[in-house]
C-alpha positions as CSV (number, residue, x, y, z in Angstrom):
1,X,-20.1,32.2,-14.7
2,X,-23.3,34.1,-16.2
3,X,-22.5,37.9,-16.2
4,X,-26.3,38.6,-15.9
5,X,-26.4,39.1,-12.4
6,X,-23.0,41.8,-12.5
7,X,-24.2,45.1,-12.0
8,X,-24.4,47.4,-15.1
9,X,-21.1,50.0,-14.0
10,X,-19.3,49.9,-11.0
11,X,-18.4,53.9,-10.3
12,X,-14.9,54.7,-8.9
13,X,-15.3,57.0,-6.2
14,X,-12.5,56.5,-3.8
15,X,-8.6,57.4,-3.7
16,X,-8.2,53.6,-3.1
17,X,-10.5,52.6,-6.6
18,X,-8.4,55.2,-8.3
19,X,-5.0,54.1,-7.1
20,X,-6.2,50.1,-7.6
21,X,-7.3,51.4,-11.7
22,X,-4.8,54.0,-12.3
23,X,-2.0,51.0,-12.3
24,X,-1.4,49.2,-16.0
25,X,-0.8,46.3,-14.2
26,X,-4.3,45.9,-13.1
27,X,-5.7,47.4,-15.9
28,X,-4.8,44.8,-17.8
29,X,-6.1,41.9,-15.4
30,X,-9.5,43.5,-15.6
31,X,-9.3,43.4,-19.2
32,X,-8.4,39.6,-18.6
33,X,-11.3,39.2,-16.4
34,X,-14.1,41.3,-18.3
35,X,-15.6,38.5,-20.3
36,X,-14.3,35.1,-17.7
37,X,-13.2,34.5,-14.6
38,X,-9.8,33.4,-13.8
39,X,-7.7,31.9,-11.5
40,X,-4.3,33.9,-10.5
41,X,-2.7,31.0,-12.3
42,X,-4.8,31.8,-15.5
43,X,-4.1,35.6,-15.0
44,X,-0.6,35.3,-14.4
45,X,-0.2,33.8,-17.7
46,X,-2.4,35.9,-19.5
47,X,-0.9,38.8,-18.5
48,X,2.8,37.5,-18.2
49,X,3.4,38.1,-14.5
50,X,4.7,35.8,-12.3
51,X,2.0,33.9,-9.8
52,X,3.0,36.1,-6.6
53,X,2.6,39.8,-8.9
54,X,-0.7,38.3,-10.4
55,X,-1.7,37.3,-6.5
56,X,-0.9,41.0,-5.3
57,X,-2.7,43.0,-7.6
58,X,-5.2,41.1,-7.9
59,X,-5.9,41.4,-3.9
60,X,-5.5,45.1,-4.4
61,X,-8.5,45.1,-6.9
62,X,-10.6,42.8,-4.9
63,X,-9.4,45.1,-1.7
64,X,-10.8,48.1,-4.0
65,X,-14.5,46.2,-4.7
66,X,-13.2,46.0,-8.3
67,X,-13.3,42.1,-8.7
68,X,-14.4,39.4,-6.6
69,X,-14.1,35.4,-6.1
70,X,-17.2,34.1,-8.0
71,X,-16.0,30.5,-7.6
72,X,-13.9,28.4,-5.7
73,X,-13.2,25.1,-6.0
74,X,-10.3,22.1,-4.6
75,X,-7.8,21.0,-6.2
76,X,-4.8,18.9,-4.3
77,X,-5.9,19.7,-1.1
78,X,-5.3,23.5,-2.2
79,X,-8.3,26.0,-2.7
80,X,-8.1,27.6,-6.7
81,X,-10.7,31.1,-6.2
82,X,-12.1,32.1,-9.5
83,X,-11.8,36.2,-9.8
84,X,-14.3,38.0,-11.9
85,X,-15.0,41.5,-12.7
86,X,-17.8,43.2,-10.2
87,X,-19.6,45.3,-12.8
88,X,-19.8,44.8,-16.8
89,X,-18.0,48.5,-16.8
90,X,-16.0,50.6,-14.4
91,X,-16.7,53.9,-14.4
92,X,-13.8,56.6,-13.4
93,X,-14.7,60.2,-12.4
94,X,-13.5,62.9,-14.3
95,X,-9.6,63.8,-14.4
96,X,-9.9,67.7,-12.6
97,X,-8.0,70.2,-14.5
98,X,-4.2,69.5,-15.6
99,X,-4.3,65.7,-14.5
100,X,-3.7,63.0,-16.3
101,X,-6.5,60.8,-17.6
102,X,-5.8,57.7,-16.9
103,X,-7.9,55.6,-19.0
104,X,-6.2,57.1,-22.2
105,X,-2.9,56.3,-21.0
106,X,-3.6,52.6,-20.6
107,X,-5.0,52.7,-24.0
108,X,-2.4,54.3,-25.1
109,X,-0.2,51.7,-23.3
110,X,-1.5,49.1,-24.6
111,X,-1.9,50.3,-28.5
112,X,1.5,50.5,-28.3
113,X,2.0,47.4,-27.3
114,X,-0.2,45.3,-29.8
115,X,2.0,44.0,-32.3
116,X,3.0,46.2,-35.4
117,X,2.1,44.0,-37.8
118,X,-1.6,43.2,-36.7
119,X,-4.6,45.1,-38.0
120,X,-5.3,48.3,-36.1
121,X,-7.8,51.1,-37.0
122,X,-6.1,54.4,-35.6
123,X,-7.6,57.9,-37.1
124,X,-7.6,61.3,-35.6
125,X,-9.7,64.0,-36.7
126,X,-10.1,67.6,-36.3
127,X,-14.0,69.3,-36.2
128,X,-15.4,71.9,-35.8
129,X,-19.0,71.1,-34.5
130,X,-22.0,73.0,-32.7
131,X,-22.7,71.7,-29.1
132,X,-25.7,69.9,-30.6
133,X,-23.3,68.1,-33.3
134,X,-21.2,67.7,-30.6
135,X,-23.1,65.8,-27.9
136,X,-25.2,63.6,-30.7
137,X,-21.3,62.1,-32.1
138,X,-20.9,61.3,-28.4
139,X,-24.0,59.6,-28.2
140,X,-23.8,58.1,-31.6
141,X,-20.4,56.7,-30.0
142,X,-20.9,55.5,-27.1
143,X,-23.9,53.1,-28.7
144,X,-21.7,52.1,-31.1
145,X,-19.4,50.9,-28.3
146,X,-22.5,49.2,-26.2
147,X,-23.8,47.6,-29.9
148,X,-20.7,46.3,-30.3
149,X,-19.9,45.5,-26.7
150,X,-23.2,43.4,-26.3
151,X,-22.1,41.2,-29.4
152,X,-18.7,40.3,-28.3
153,X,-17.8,36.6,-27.6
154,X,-15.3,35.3,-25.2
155,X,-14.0,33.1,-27.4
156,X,-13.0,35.5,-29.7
157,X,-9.6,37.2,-30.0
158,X,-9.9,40.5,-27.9
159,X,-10.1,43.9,-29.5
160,X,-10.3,47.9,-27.6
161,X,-12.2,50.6,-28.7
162,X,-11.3,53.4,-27.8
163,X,-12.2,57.0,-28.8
164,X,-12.2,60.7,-27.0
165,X,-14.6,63.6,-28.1
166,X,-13.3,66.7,-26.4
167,X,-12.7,70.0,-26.7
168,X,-9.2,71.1,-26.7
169,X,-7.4,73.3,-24.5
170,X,-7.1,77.2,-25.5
171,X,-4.3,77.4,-27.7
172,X,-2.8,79.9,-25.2
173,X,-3.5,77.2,-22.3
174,X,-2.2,74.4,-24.1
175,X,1.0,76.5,-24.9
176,X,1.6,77.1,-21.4
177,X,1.2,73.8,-20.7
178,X,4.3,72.8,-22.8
179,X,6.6,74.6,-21.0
């Protein structure tokens, strides 16, 4: 299916789209349907659920306007849909104040699931940067992801980039926060 008609971002805006993202589960059949469709057979397997899981969230994300049947076709008397993303990128609204973001715990979830021994780029740095400095690294990001993003291929092995520019929390706040 040609992604060329998808919608640039899809923007999650109610509790249902958060609930439907803010599981692993389908996190991780999104990421299985961000470059192809798939049947729930196909997901299932990708993803390592059994059919009836693979059936139930997906119906949650397609309740939610997340994905939806591009395709459907017959086969044994038995109709296979074909589940695609609905935009090229979801968009989440920001965590409010002491909640949990959720797309950095899936990535988080999932780096610690890729296997040990494969290559991984994982760096953490501290700055100290004007605002200026500051919003020009997040725009210097954020192309880099949509350079890169625009030259992947689905029949490459998959990769996540990930990356958070932020401002921490008050030492005070933060130590607060830990108790």
């Amino acid at each position: 299916m040609p992604t060329d008609d998808l919608p640039e971002t899809f923007h999650v805006t109610t509790d249902e789209q958060l609930r439907a993202v803010s599981n692993l589960t389908r996190h991780r059949i999104m990421a299985v349907l961000r470059f192809e469709p798939a049947t729930i057979t196909q997901i299932a397997e990708r993803v390592g659920l059994a059919k009836g899981s693979s059936s139930y969230h997906v119906r949650l994300l397609e309740r939610a306007g997340l994905v939806k049947v591009v395709r459907t076709r017959k086969v044994r008397g038995v109709t296979e849909r074909y589940y695609a993303m609905a935009a090229r990128s979801i968009e989440l609204p920001d965590p409010g104040v002491g909640q949990p973001d959720v797309l950095m715990r899936h990535a988080v979830a999932d780096l610690e699931a890729s296997p040990a021994e494969g290559e991984r780029y994982v760096r953490m740095a501290h700055l100290r940067l004007t605002e200026e400095q500051f919003a020009q690294l997040g725009a210097r990001l954020e192309a880099l992801a949509d350079e890169y993003r625009k030259l992947s291929d689905p029949s490459l092995p998959d990769a996540s980039l990930v990356f958070a520019l932020f401002h921490p929390a008050p030492r005070e706040q933060a130590d607060e926060g830990a108790k």
